[in-house]
PLY file of the C-alpha trace (Angstrom):
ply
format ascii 1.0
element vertex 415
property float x
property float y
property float z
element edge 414
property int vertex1
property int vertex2
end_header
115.76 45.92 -3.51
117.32 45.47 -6.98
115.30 44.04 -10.21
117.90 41.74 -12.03
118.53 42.24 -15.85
115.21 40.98 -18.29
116.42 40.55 -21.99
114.96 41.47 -24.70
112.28 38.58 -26.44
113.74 36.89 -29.59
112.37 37.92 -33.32
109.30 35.97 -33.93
110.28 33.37 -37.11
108.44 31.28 -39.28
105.25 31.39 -41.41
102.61 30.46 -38.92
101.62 30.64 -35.08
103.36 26.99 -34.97
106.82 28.29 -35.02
106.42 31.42 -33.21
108.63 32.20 -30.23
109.11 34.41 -27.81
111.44 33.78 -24.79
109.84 34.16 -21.58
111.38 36.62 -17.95
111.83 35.68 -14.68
112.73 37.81 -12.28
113.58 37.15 -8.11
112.21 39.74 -5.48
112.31 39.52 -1.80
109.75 37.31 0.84
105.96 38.61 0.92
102.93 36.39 2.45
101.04 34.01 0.38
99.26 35.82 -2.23
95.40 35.03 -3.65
94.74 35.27 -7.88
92.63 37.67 -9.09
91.28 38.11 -12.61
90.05 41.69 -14.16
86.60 42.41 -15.32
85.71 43.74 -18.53
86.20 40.62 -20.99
86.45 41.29 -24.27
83.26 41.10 -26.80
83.07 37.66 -28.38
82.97 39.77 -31.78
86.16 39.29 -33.27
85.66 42.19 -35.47
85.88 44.64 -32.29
89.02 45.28 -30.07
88.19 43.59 -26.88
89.97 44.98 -24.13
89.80 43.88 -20.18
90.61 46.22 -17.96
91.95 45.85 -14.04
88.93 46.04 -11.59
89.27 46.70 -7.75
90.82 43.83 -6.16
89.48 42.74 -1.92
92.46 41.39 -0.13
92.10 39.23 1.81
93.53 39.61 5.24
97.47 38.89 5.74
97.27 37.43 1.92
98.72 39.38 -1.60
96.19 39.72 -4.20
97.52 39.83 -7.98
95.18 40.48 -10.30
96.13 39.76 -14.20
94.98 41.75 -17.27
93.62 40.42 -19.59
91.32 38.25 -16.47
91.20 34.94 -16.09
88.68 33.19 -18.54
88.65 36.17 -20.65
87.79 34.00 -24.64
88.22 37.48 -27.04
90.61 39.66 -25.23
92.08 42.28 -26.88
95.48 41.49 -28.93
96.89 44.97 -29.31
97.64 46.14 -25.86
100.53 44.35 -23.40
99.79 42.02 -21.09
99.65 43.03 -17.32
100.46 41.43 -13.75
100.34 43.12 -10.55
100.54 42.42 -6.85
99.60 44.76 -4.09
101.12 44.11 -0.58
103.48 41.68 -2.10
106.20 41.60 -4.33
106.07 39.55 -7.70
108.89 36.55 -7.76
108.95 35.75 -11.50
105.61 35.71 -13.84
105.45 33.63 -17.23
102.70 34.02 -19.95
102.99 31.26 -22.03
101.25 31.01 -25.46
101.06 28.37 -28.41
104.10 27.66 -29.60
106.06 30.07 -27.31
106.37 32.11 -24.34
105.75 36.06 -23.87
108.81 38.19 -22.48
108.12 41.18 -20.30
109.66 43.10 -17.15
109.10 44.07 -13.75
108.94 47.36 -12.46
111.29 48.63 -9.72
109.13 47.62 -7.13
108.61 44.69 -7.92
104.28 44.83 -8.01
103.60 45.07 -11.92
104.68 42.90 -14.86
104.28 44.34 -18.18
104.95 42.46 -21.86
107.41 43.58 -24.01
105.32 43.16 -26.73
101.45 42.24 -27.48
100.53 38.78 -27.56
99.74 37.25 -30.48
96.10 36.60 -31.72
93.95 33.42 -32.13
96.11 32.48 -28.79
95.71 30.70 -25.80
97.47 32.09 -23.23
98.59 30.85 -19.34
99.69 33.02 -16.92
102.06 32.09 -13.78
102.53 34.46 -11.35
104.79 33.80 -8.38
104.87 35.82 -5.35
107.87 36.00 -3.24
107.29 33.42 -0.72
103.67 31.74 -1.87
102.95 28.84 -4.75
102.03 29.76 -7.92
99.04 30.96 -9.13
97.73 30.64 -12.96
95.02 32.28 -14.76
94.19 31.29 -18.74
92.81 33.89 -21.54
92.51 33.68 -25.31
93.08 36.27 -27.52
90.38 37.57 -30.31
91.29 36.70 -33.92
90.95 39.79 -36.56
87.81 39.79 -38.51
89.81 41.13 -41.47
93.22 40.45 -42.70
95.96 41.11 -45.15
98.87 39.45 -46.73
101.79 40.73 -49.24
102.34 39.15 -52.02
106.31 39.24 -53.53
108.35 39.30 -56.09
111.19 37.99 -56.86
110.30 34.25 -55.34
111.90 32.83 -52.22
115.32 31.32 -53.39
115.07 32.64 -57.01
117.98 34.02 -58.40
117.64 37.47 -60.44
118.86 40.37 -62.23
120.81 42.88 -60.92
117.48 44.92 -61.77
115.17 43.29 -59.74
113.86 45.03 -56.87
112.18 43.59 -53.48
108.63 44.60 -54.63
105.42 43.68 -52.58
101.67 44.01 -53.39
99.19 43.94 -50.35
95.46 42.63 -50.79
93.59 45.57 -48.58
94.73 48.98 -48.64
97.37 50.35 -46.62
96.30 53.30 -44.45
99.35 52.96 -41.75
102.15 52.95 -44.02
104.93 53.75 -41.17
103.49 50.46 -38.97
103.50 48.10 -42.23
106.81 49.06 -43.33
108.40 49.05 -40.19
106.98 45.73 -40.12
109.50 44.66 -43.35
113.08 44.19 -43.36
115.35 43.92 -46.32
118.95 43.24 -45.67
121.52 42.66 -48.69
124.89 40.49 -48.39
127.62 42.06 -49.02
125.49 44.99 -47.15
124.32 48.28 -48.86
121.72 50.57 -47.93
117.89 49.21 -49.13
114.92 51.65 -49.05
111.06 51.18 -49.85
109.24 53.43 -51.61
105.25 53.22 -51.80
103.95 53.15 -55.04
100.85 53.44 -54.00
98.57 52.27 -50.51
98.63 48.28 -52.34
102.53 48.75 -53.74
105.55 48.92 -51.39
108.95 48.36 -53.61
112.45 48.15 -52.01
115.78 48.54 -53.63
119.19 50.34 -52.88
120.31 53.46 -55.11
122.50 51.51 -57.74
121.69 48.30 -59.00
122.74 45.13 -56.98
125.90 43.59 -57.02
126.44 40.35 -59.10
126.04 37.43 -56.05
123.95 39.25 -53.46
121.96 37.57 -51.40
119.10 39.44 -49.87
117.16 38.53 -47.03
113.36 39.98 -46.81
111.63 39.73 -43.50
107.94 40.03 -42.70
106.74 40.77 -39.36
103.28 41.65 -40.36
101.76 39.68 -37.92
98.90 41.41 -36.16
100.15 44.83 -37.75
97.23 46.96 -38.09
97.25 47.82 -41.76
94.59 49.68 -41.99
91.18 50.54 -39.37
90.58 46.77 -38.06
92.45 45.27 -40.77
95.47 43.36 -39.49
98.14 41.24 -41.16
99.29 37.37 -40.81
102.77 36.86 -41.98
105.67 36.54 -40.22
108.80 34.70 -41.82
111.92 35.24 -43.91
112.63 34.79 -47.19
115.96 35.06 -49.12
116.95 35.69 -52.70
119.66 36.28 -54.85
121.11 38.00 -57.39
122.92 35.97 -60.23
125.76 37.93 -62.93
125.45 41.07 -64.22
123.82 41.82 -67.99
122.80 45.25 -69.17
121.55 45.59 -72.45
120.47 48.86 -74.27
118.09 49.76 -76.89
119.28 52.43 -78.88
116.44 53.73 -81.30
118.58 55.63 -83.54
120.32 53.08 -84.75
118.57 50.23 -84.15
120.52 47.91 -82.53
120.60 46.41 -78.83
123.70 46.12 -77.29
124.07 43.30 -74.23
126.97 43.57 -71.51
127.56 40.99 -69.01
129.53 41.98 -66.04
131.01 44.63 -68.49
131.70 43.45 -71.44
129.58 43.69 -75.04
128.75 40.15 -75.63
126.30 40.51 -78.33
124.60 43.37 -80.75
121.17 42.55 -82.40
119.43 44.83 -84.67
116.58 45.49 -83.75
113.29 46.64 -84.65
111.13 49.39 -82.50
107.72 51.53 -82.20
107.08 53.05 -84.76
105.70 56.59 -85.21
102.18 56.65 -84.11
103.29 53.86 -81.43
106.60 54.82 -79.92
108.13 52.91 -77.28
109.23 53.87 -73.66
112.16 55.34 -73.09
114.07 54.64 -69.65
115.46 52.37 -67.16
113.12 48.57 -67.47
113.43 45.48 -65.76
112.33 41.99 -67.30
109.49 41.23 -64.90
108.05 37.98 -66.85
109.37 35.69 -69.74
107.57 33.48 -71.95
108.88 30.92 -74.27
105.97 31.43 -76.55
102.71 33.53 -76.16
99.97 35.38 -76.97
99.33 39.20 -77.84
96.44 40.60 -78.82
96.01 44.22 -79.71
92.60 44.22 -77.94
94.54 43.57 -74.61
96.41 47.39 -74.64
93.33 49.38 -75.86
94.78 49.10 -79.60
91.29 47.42 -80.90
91.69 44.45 -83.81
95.10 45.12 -85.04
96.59 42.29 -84.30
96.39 38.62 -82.33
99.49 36.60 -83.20
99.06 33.48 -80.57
102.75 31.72 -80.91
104.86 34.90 -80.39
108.51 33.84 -79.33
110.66 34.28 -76.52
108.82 37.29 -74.95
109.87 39.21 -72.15
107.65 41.79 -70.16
109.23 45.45 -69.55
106.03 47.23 -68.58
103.10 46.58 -66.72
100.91 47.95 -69.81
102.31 45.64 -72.27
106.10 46.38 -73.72
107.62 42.95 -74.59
111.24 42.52 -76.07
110.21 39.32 -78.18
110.81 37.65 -81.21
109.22 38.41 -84.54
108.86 36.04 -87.22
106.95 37.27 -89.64
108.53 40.31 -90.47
110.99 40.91 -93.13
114.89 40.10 -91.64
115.60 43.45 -93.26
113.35 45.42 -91.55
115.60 44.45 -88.14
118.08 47.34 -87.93
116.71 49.48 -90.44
112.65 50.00 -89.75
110.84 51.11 -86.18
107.66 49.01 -87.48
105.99 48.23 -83.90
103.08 49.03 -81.38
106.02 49.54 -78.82
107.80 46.66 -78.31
111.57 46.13 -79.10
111.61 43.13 -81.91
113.93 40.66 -82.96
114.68 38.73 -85.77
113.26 34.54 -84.70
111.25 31.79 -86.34
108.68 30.62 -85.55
108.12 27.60 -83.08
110.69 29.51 -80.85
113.09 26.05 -81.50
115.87 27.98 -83.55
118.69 28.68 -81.85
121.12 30.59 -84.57
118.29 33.72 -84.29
118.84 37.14 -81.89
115.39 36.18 -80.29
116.72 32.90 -79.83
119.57 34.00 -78.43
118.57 37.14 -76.12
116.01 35.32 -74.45
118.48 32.33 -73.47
121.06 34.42 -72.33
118.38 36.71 -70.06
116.74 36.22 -66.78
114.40 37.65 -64.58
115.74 41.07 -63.02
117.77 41.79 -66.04
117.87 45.43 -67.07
116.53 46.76 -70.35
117.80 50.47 -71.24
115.73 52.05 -73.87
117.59 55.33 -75.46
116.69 57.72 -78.34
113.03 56.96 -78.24
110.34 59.65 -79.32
108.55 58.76 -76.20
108.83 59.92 -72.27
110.79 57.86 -69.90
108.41 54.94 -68.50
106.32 55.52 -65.67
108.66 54.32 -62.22
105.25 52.34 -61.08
104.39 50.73 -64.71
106.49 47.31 -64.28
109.28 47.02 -61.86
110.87 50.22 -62.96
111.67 51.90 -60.35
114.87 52.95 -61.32
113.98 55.55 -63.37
113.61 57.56 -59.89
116.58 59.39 -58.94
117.71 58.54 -55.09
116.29 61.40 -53.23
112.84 61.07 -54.91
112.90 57.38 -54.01
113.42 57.55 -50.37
111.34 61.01 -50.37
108.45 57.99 -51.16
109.55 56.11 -48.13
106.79 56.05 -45.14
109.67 55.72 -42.56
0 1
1 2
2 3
3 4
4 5
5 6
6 7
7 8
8 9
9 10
10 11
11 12
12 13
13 14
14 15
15 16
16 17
17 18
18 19
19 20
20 21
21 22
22 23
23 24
24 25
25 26
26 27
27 28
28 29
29 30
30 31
31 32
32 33
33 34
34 35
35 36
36 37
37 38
38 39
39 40
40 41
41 42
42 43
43 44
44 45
45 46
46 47
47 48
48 49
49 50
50 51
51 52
52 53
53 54
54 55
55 56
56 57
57 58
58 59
59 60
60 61
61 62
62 63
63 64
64 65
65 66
66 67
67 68
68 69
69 70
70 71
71 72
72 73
73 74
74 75
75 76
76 77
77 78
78 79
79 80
80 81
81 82
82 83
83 84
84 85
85 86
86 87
87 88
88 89
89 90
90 91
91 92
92 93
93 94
94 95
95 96
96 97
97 98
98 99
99 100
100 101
101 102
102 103
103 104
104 105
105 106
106 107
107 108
108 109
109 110
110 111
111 112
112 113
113 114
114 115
115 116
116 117
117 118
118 119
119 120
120 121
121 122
122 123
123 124
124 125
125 126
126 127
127 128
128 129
129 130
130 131
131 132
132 133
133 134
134 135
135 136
136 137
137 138
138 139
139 140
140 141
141 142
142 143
143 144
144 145
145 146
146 147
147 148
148 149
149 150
150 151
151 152
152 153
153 154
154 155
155 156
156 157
157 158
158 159
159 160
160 161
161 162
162 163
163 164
164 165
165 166
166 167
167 168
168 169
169 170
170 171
171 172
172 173
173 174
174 175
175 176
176 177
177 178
178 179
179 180
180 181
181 182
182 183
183 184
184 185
185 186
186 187
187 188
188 189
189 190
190 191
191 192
192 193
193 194
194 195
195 196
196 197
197 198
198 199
199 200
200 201
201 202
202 203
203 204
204 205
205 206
206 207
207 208
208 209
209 210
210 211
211 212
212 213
213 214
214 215
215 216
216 217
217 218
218 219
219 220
220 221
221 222
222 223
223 224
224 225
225 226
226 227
227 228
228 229
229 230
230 231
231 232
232 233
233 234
234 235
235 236
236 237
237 238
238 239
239 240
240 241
241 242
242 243
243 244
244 245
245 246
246 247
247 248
248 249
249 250
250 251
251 252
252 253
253 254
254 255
255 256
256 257
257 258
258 259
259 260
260 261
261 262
262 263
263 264
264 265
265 266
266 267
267 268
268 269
269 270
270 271
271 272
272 273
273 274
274 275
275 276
276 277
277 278
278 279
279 280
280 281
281 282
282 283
283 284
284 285
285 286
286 287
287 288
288 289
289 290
290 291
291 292
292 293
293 294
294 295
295 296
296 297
297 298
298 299
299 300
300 301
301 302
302 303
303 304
304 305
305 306
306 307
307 308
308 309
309 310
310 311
311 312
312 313
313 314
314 315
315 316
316 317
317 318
318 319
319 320
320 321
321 322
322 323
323 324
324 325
325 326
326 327
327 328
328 329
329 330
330 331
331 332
332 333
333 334
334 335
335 336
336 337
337 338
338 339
339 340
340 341
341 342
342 343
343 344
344 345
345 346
346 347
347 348
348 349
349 350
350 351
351 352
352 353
353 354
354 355
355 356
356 357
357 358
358 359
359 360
360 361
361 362
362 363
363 364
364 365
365 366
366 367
367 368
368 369
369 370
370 371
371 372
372 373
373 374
374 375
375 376
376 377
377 378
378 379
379 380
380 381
381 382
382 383
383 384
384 385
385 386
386 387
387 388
388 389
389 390
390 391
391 392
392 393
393 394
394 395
395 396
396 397
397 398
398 399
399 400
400 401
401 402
402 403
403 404
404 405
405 406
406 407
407 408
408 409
409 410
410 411
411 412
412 413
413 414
């Protein structure tokens, strides 16, 4: 006797068990007697912190009458979350089953006899679940379970923010708050998609940092689309994640400026074309500046540096300094300087690293380059540092990930 088609279960959507869903099977077999419910023993632990399991235990039949027995078993308040759910029937043939959840239903198929149901996927935990099994020819029969919730958890953390528009620097990064010893099941777990489409890869940073971008920088417009299906994804031993929704950004124009160190000026293109050059002053000898491909990961109208804060002691501690802009993780700023001499802009590397430029101070006029960069820059922007003394920037230190060539970035890929 034929099994008719089962689909496949929609993608899970949302950002919380509330708006998960999963479409549910059914699937028509031939006549059998009335059939009796049977749970399973072997309920899980009440000890969230273990993987319950309940496994199938002999079923009597009665006589004349189907048995089905249903795994996880009936009343089961901890049951395991990472294994599929399971129906069967013996001297009988299954009808349809459904195994219906909070907020959604759990698709699965029969076998070609027709006697076990098996989910396409796990259920979800911190569920309650109902099972209806119908046997050819005899009324439905239910059975309940609830699933375990993890004992510990993770979540990612992302940047650029949902509906943000960036850069065409800024790459999909995300930071995790436990460790990440399954790096194939977490990033398999994560989905970045770009409109108009172009190939997006992650590359782990380390077992906390997952980054994803595509080999050239985005185009002007994109809109990217980053999924998380990290729901019950075991991270790490025991350690499972909770997210599962979608989140979109997009990229905004084009501008590319670059430092060069030799002669002191920074150059700015947008969408090709020089629309400004700023002298500029730069590290200076004892405290050269990185070199490389940087992103602008944060932007303040005004703030505070303190030499204390990158291992340089009592320097310095300037607490109004204008219209600065993060490169690096360990503290490189483009900013504003007021209180050096305008002629040291173009002519002097003066610095503890970061790329100066002429401003005032209050941050209020707008006739200055500081001024001026910082209103014509956004997040994601790309800062290109050239004829520095130093080494190119660390890929990891900041969003910087550019400064990988292709190969070596997907080489850091877990998939």
């Amino acid at each position: 006797m034929g099994v008719p088609h089962i689909s496949n279960p929609s993608e899970p959507n949302g950002q919380g068990p509330a708006n998960w869903s999963r479409r549910g099977i059914l699937a028509a077999l031939g006549a059998v007697p009335a059939a009796v419910l049977t749970g399973c023993s072997g309920s899980a632990d009440a000890s969230a912190a273990t993987k319950a399991s309940a496994s199938a235990s002999p079923s009597v039949k009665a006589a004349g009458k189907a048995v089905v027995t249903v795994t996880p078993a009936d009343g089961t308040e901890h049951a395991d979350f990472a294994t599929p759910v399971e129906v069967t029937v013996t001297d009988g043939t299954l009808a349809s089953v459904t195994v219906t959840g909070d907020g959604g239903t759990l698709a699965g198929t029969l076998d070609e006899a027709g006697t076990k149901w098996t989910s396409t996927g796990n259920p979800y935990s911190g569920t309650k679940y109902t099972v209806s099994a119908q046997v050819t020819g005899a009324a439905a029969q239910t059975a309940t379970f609830t699933t375990a919730s993890p004992s510990a958890t993770f979540v990612g953390y992302f940047t650029p923010e949902a509906d943000s528009t960036s850069g065409v620097g800024m790459p999909v990064s995300i930071n995790f708050t436990e460790a990440v010893t399954d790096r194939a099941a977490v990033q398999k777990a994560i989905t970045v998609t770009a409109e108009p489409a172009v190939e997006v890869v992650g590359h782990w940073f380390s077992d906390t940092r997952l980054d994803f971008r595509p080999e050239t920088y985005w185009a002007a417009g994109t809109k990217i689309t980053l999924g998380l299906r990290l729901k019950d994804v075991e991270g790490a031993d025991g350690v499972y994640g909770t997210q599962s929704k979608d989140v979109t950004f997009h990229i905004g124009r084009e501008q590319i400026s670059t430092v060069d160190l030799k002669a002191k000026t920074m150059t700015v293109r947008r969408d090709g074309a020089t629309t400004a050059t700023y002298p500029v002053s730069s590290g200076d000898a004892e405290h050269t500046t990185w070199s490389g491909i940087m992103v602008i990961s944060e932007r303040f109208k005004q703030t505070r540096m303190e030499s204390s804060t990158v291992g340089l002691g009592d320097e310095y501690d300037i607490g109004d300094v204008p219209h600065a802009q993060r490169l690096t993780t360990s503290g490189t700023f483009v900013h504003g300087n007021y209180w050096a001499s305008t002629s040291v802009f173009g002519s002097s590397n003066t610095s503890h690293g970061c790329v100066g430029l002429h401003d005032t101070k209050g941050a209020n006029d707008s006739s200055v380059p500081g001024y001026k960069f910082y209103d014509s820059s956004m997040l994601g922007d790309v800062v290109i540092v050239r004829n520095s003394d130093e080494e190119t920037v660390a890929p990891a230190n900041g969003l910087n990930g550019w400064n990988l060539n292709w190969a070596d970035w997907k080489a850091g890929s877990a998939l």
